[in-house]
VOBAMI-350009 format. One line per field, with one value per atom (N, C-alpha, C): residue number from 1; residue in one letter; atom name; x, y, z. Coordinates in steps of 0.1 Angstrom, whole numbers, m for minus. Each point is the difference from the previous one (the first is absolute). Layout:
resi	NUM, ...
resn	a, ...
name	CA, ...
east	X, ...
north	Y, ...
up	Z, ...
//
This chain:
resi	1, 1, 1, 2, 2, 2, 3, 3, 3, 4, 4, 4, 5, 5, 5, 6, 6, 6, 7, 7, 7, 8, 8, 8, 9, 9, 9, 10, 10, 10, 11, 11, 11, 12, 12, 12, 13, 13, 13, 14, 14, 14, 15, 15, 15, 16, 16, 16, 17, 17, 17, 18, 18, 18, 19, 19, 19, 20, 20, 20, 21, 21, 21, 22, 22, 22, 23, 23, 23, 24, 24, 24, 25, 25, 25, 26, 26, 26, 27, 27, 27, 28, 28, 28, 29, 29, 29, 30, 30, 30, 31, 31, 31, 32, 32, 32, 33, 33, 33, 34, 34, 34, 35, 35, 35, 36, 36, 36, 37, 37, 37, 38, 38, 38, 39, 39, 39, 40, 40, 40, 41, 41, 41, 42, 42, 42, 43, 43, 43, 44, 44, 44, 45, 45, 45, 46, 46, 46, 47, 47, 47, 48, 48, 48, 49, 49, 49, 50, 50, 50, 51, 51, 51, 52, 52, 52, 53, 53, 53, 54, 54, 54, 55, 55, 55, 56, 56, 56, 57, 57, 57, 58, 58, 58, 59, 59, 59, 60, 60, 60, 61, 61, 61, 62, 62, 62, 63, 63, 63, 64, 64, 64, 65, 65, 65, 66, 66, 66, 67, 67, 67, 68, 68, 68, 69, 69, 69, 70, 70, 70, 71, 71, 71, 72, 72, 72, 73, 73, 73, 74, 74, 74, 75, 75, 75, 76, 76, 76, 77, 77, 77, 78, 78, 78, 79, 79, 79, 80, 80, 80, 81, 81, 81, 82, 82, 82, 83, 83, 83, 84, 84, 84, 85, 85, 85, 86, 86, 86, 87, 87, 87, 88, 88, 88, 89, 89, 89, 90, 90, 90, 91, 91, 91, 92, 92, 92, 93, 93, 93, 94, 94, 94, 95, 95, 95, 96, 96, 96, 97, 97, 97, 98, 98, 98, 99, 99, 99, 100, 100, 100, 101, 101, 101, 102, 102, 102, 103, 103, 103, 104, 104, 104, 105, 105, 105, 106, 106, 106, 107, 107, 107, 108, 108, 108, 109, 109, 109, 110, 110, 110, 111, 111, 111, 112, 112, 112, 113, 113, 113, 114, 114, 114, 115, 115, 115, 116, 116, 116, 117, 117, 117, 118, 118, 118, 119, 119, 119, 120, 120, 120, 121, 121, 121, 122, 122, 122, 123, 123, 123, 124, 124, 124, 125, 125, 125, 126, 126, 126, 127, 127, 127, 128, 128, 128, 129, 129, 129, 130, 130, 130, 131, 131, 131, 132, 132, 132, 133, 133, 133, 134, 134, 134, 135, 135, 135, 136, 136, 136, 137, 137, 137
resn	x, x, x, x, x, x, x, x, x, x, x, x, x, x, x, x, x, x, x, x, x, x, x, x, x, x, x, x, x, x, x, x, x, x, x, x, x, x, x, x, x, x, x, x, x, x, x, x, x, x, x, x, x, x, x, x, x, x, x, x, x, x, x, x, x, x, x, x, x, x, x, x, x, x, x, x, x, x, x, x, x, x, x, x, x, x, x, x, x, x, x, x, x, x, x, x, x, x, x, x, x, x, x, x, x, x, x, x, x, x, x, x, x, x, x, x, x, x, x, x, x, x, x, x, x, x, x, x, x, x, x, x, x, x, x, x, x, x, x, x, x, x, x, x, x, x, x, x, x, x, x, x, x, x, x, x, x, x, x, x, x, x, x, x, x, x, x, x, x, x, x, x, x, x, x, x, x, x, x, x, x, x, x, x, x, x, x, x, x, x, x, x, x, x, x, x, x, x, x, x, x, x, x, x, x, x, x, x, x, x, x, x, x, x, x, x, x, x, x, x, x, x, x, x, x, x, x, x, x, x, x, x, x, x, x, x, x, x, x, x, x, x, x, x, x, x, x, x, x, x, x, x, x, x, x, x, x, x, x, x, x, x, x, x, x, x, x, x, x, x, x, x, x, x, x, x, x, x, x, x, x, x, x, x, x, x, x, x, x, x, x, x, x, x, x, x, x, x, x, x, x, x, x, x, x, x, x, x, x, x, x, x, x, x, x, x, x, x, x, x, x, x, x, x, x, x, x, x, x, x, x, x, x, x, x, x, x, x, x, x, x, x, x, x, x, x, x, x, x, x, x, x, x, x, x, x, x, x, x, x, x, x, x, x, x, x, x, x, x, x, x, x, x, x, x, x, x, x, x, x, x, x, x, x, x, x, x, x, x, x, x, x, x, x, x, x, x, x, x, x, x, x, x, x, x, x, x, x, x, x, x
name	N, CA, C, N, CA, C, N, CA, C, N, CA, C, N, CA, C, N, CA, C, N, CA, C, N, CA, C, N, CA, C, N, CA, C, N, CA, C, N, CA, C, N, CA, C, N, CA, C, N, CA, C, N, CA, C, N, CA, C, N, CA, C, N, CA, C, N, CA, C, N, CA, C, N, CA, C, N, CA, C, N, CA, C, N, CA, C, N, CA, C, N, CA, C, N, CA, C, N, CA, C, N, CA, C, N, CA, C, N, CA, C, N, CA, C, N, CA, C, N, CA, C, N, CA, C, N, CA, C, N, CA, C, N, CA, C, N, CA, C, N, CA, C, N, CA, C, N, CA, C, N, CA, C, N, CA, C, N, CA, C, N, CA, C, N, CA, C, N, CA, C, N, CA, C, N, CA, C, N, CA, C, N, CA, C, N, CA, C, N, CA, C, N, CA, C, N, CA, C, N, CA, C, N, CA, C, N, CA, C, N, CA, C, N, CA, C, N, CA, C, N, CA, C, N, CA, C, N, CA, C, N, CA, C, N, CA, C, N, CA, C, N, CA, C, N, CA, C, N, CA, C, N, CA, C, N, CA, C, N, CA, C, N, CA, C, N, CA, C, N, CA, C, N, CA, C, N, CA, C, N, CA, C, N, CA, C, N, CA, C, N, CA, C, N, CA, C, N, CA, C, N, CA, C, N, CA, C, N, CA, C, N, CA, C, N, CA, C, N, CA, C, N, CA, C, N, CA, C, N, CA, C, N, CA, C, N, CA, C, N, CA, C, N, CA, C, N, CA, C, N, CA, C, N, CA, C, N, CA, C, N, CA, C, N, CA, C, N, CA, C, N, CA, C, N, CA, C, N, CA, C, N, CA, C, N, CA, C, N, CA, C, N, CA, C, N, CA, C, N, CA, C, N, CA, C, N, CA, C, N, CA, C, N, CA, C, N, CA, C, N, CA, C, N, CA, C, N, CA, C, N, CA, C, N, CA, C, N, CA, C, N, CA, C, N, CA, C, N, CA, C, N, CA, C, N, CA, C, N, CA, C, N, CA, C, N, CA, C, N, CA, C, N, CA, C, N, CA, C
east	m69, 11, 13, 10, 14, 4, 6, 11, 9, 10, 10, m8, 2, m4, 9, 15, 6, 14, 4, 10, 8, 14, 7, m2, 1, m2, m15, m10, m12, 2, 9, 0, 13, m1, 18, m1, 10, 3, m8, 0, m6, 12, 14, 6, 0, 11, 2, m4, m9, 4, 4, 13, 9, 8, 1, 11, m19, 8, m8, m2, m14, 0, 9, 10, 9, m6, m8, m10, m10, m10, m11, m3, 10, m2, m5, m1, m2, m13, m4, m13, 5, m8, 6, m9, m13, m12, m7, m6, m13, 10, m11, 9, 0, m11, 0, 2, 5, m2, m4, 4, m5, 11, 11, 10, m2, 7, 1, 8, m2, 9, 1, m1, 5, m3, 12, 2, m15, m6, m8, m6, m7, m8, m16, 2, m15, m9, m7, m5, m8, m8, m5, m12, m7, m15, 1, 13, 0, 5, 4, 2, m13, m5, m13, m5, m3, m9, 4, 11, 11, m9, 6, m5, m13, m7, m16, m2, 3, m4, 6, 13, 7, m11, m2, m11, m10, m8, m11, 2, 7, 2, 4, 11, 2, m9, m13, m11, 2, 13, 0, 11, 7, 3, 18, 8, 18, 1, 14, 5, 6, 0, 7, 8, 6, 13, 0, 3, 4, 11, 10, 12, 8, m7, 1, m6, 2, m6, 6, m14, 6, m2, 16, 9, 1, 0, m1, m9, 7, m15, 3, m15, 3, m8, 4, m6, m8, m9, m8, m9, 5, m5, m15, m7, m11, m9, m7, m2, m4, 9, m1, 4, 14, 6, 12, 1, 20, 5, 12, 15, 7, 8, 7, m11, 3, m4, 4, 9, 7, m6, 7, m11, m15, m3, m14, m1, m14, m2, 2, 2, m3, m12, 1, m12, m4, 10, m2, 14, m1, 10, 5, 13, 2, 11, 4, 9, 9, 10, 9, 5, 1, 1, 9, 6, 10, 2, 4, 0, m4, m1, 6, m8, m12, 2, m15, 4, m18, m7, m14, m7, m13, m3, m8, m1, m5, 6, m5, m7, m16, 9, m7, 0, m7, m3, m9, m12, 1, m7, 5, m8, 8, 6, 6, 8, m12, m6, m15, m5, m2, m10, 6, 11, 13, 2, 4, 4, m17, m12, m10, 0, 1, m1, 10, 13, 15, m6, m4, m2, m8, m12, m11, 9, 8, 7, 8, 4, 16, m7, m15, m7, m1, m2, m4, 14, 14, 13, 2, 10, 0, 17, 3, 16, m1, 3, 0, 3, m4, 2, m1, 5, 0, m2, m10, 2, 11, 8, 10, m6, 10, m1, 11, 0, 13, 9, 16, 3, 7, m1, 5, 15, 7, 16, 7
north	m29, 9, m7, 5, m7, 5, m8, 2, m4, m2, m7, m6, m15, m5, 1, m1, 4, 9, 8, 11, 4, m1, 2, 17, 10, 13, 4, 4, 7, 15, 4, 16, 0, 5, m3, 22, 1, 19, m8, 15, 3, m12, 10, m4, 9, m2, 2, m9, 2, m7, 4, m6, 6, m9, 0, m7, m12, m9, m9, m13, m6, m13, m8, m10, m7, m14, m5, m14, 3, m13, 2, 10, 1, 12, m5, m11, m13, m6, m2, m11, m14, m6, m17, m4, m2, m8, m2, 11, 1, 5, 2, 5, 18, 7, 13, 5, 11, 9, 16, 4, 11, 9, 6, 9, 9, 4, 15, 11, 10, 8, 14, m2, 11, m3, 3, 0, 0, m8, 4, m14, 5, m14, 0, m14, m5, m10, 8, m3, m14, m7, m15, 5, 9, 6, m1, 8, m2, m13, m6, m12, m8, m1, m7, 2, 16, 6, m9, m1, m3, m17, m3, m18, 0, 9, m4, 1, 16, 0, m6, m7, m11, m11, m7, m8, 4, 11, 1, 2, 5, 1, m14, m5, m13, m9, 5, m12, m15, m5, m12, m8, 7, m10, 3, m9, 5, 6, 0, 3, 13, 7, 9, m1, 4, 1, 15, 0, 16, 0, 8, m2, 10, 4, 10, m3, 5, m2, 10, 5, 6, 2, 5, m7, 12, 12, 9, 8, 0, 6, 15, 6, 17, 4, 6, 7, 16, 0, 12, 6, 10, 12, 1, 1, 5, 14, 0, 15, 6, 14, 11, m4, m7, m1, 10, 2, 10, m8, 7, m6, m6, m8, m11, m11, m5, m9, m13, m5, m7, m4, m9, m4, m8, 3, m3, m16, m6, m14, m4, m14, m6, 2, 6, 5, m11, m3, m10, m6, m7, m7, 4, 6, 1, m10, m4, m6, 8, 5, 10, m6, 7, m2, 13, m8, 8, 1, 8, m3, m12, m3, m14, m13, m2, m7, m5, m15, m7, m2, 5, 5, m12, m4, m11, m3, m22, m3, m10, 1, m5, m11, m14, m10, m11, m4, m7, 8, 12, 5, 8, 1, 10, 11, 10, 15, 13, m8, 12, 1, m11, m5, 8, m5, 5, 14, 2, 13, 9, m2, 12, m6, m9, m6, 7, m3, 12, 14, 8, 13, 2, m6, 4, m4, m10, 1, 10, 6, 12, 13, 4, 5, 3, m10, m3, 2, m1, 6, 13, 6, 13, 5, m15, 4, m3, 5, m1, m13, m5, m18, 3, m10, m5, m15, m6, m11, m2, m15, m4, m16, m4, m17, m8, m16, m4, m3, 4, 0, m18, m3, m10, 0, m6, m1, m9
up	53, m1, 4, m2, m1, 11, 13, 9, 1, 4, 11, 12, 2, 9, 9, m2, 19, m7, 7, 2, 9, m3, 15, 8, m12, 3, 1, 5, m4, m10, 5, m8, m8, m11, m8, m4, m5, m2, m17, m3, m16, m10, 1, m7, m13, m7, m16, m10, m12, m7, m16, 0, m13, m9, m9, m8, m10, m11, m6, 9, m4, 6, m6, 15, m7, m2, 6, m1, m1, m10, 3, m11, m11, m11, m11, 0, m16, 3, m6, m6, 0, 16, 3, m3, 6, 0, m14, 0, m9, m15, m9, m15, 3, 5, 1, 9, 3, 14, 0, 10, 5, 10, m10, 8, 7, 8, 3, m3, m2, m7, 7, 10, 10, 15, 6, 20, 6, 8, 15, 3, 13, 4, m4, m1, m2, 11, 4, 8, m1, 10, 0, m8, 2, m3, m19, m2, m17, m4, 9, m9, 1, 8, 4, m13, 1, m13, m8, m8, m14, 3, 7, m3, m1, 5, m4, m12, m3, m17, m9, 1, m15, 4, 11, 1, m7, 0, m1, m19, 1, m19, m9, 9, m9, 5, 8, 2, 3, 6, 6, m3, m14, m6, m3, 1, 0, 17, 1, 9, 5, 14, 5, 10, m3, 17, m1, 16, 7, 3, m4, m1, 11, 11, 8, 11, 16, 10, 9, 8, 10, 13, m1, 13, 11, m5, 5, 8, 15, 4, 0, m3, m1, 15, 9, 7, m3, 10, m5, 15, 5, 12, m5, 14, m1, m6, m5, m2, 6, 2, 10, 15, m2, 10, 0, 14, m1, m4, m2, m3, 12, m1, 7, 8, 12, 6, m10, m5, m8, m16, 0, m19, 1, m11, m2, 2, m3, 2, m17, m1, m15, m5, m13, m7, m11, m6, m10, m6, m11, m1, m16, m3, m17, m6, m8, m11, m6, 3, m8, m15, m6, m16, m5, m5, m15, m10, m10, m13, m7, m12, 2, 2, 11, 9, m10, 5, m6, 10, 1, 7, m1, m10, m5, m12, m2, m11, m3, m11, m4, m14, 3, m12, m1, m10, m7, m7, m2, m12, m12, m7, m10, 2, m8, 2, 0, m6, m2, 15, 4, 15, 8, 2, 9, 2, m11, m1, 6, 0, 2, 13, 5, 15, 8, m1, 6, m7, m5, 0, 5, 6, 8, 15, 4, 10, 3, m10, 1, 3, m5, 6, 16, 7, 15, 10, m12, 11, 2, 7, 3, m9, m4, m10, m12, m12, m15, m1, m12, 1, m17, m7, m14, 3, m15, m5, m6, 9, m8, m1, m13, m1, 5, 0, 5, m13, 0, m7, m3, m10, m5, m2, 6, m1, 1
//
């Protein structure tokens, strides 16, 4: 699973997240990717998931990058605790994502490969994602 290995804060607030991704929106690495097309976090657990299955589909062969990491720790209260006594402990860790945003980005195989490899991954997130390609410019 994906952490942060050191952090100045242990607990950060929720936050908003609003407006498009401004970086990190385009297809660098690989030829294909894997957008997102609507606001929330993704947790280490689905990405974990996501990298196993493009592995396990494209069977060994071309390249993936994760184009995401997270940075975020979510806290989470015990169950069936009162209210107050201050915030919860760190529960796990998410990746915030926005519109926009390439999420992962598979190359060295064909658009066929690719493409059923990122849809079995887009499955495993909890935000709408499209296949896009890199554009040529």
């Amino acid at each position: 699973m994906l952490s942060p290995k050191k952090y100045k804060w242990r607990k950060v607030q929720r936050g908003k997240v609003r407006g498009n991704a401004q970086s990190g929106n385009r297809v660098s690495f690989g030829d294909f990717g894997l957008c997102a097309l609507s606001h929330g976090f993704l947790n280490s657990r689905e990405i974990e998931a996501a990298r196993i299955s493009v592995n396990r589909e494209l069977k060994r062969e071309g390249d993936l990058w994760i184009r995401v990491f997270p940075h975020k720790p979510i806290t989470k209260r015990p169950a069936e605790t009162r209210m107050g006594k201050g915030k919860g402990d760190v529960d796990h860790y998410s990746a915030v994502v926005q519109p926009g945003r390439v999420i992962l980005e598979v190359g060295g195989v064909n658009r066929e490969k690719a493409q059923g490899a990122l849809r079995k991954a887009g499955f495993k997130f909890s935000v709408k994602t499209k296949f896009v390609e890199r554009s040529r410019v």
